[in-house]
Steps between C-alpha positions, in 0.01 A plus 500: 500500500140523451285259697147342377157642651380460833498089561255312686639207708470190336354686175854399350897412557711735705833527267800399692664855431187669720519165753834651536437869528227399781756338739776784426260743583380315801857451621586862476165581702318633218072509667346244344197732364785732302640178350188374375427867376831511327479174335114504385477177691225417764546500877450120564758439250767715602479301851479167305856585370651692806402240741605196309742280652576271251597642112673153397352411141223230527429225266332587176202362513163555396585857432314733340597566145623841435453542105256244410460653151830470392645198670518323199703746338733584791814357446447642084439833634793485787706373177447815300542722788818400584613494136398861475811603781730408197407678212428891466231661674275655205551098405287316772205437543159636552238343702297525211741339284574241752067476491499476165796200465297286766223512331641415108733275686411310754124559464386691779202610601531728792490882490710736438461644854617219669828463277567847556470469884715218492803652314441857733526245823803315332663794442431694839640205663812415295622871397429710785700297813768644698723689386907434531622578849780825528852485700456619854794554703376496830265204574226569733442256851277195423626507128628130354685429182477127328699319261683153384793386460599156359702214739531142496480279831561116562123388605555107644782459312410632165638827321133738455484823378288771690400816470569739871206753554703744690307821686684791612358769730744804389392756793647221746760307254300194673533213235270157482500244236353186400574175282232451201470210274378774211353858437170409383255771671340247785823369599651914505207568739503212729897615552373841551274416728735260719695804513303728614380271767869441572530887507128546739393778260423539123655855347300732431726569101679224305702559235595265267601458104333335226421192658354317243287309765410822653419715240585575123622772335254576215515795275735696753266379755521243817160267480546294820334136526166411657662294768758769626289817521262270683738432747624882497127559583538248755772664705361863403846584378587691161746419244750706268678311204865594403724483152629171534819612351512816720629308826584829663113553561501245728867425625449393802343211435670476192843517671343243813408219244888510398610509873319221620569284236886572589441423849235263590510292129873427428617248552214329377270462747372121599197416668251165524197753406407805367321588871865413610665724285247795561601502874849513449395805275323605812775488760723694223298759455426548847892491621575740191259743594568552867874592363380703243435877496308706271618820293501768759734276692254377761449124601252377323310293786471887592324632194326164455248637748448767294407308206238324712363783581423594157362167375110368548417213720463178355156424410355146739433326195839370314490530115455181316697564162298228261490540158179338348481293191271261342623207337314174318690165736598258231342098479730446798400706696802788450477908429781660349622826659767723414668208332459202739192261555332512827267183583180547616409107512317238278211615638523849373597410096339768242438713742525891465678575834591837707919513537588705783879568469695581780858598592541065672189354417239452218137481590219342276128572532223378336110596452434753766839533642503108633847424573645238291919491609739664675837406304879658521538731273817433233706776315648256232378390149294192416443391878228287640389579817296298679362362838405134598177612643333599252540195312299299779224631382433316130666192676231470782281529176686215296700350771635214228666797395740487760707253352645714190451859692830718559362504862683212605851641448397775787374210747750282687565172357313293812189707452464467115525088564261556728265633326566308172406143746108676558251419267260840309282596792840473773690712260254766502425478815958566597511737247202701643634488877869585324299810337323592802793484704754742240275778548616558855788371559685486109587187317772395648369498808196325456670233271685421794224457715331311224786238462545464897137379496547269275812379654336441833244301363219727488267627212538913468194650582474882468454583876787354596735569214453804543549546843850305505600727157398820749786367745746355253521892307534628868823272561304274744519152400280219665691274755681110389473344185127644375312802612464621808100450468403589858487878440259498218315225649416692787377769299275326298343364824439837579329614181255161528403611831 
């Protein structure tokens, strides 16, 4: 593939295809000085990239704007473009002609040069990825095959389906699998990733199908996400993509997905968790494979070694699998994400907010990467998620609010009469040392501090709410009837002296 002129460090953007050649080279003890030869890249940047601990994508902000021509037209142009795939090739279109549309139809007034740059980039990027992997018959130590298969488990009680990320090392026959709520590409990484770490190395191949979280297949060609060949980067490990209706070019894992449905997921398994239910997965995989034995008839705890020979070291920073977003919260406070509404808080209505998906949790950011919430992440339809705490914030504000706010069906009954018996300035003040008091030791905990206060007589104040929530969320409760106030006591003593 040809490769750009000579680039100064910080003169412009590294792709992530080069990013990637860097740390393959690097791995495979390739002199720095011949890589940055070989790649028309600079010294200073080749260590940047080989040295890097951390590839996990970072939030999107204030980043510099790669077409700032056509950004307007964008979406129009990526429109056309992919329209073009379906019709006859003497039939598509021209960067000129595409030039020539924008400007008689939607008025623009760039230059040509920058339209045709953008279409040669678009192009380079979506029609010349991978290519389809090829059978092998004998798989190589340190190789890894991934796939899913379907299942459904009784979570607390309730029928859920799942999807089982199952990873196969055919060298060995070693087999490792995990319980996912979904395929979407940050949740297929993070189960990646806690396999690998459950393995102690990352493979140095992995070959998988069409994953449509992982890559597409485009014009005969695999495009992989963002997200996924960032975390390939990550691990420094290379990927080959099969037929997905060719099962024979990956059977082992092909034929492992079937076997440990058979014998770790019927009868339906039951659990109280999902963590739950991932151990049991654990133990099962672990008892199979110290049984098991791979194709040359050897045990494959034997040949096991062998395959951790071949793989790469785990790198000392774990990937965080986050898919950005941005999203506009609601009057309320709420963003909608992948179909369910995430609140941010009063506080935060009409705001244009960072959404940081991950495989449990949802993150939301705001101006310069200020964290907002922290909230559970849901896989249903037409959710709400939400978390007490950040509603305190608009009540401290209009503490009258309290009275109507869907706050009080979180709070124990004795607490919200409490509170409802102060006047403006005391409800501020016990919503401020209820706030103050969440942020270390969780809601629960600190309305349970909060409501032995008031039981006992006392006014919360933030010192020592916070204290006695610190020891309730550590399963030590105060001594008799009220707190046990002497610990704290003595420790403010302490800090006055």
């Amino acid at each position: 593939m040809a490769r750009p002129a000579q680039k100064e460090e910080g003169s412009m953007t590294v792709s992530l295809d080069e990013q990637e050649d860097i740390r393959r080279m690097d791995r495979d003890g390739v002199p720095r000085a011949q890589i940055a030869r070989e790649l028309h890249l600079s010294r200073n940047t080749v260590a940047k990239y080989a040295d890097s601990e951390d590839m996990s994508p970072k939030p999107p902000i204030a980043q510099r704007r790669a077409h700032p021509a056509t950004d307007g037209i964008a979406r129009w142009i990526d429109a056309i473009l992919e329209g073009d795939l379906a019709v006859p090739r003497k039939q598509r279109h021209t960067a000129r002609r595409i030039f020539d549309r924008a400007v008689a139809e939607k008025g623009y007034s760039g230059s040509y040069s920058s339209v045709r740059k953008y279409v040669a980039a678009w192009k380079k990027e979506r029609l010349q990825g991978p290519r389809d992997g090829f059978l092998e018959l004998v798989w190589a130590p340190g190789t890894a095959q991934a796939d899913f298969g379907n299942f459904v488990a009784s979570i607390a009680g309730l029928a859920v389906p799942l999807k089982l990320l199952v990873v196969v090392l055919p060298h060995s026959n070693s087999r490792f699998c995990i319980a996912l709520p979904c395929e979407r590409a940050e949740v297929f990484c993070w189960g990646l990733r806690s396999i690998f770490e459950w393995i102690g190395r990352a493979p140095r191949l992995l070959v998988l199908d069409n994953a449509t979280e992982a890559g597409q297949m485009l014009s005969g060609r695999v495009t992989e996400s963002e997200l996924f060949s960032q975390f390939r980067a990550h691990y420094r490990c290379e990927s080959r993509y099969c037929n997905p209706y060719s099962g024979n070019e990956k059977g082992s894992v092909e034929n492992a997905v079937g076997f440990l449905r058979r014998n770790l997921l019927v009868p339906v398994p039951e659990a109280s968790s999902l963590d739950e239910l991932n151990g049991m997965l654990r133990a099962g995989c672990d008892r199979i494979n110290a049984q098991a034995r791979n194709r040359e008839g050897r045990p494959a705890a034997e040949a096991f070694q062998e395959d951790l020979a071949g793989m790469m070291a785990l790198p000392g920073t774990p990937f965080d699998a986050v898919r950005w977003t941005r999203a506009k919260s609601d009057k309320l406070g709420y963003v909608r994400a992948d179909g369910n509404l995430y609140c941010a808080g009063p506080a935060w209505h009409d705001r244009m907010l960072l959404v940081g998906m991950r495989a449990r949790t949802v993150e939301l950011l705001a101006d310069r990467g200020r964290h907002v919430a922290t909230l559970s992440r849901s896989f249903g339809e037409g959710e709400r998620v939400r978390n007490p705490v950040s509603l305190i914030p608009a009540l401290v504000a209009r503490p009258r609010a309290f009275g109507e706010s869907t706050i009080r069906d979180d709070m124990p009954q004795a607490l919200v009469d409490a509170i409802d018996r102060l006047d403006k300035a005391g409800r501020r003040q016990a919503l401020r040392v209820l706030g103050r008091a969440a942020e270390s030791s969780g809601f629960e905990a600190a309305c349970a501090a909060e409501e032995r206060m008031f039981a006992s007589g006392r006014i919360p104040d933030e010192a020592s709410c916070d204290m006695l929530a610190r020891r309730m969320a550590a399963g030590l409760p105060g001594e008799g009837a009220g707190p046990d106030l002497t610990v704290y006591d003595g420790f403010l003593s302490r800090e006055a002296i």
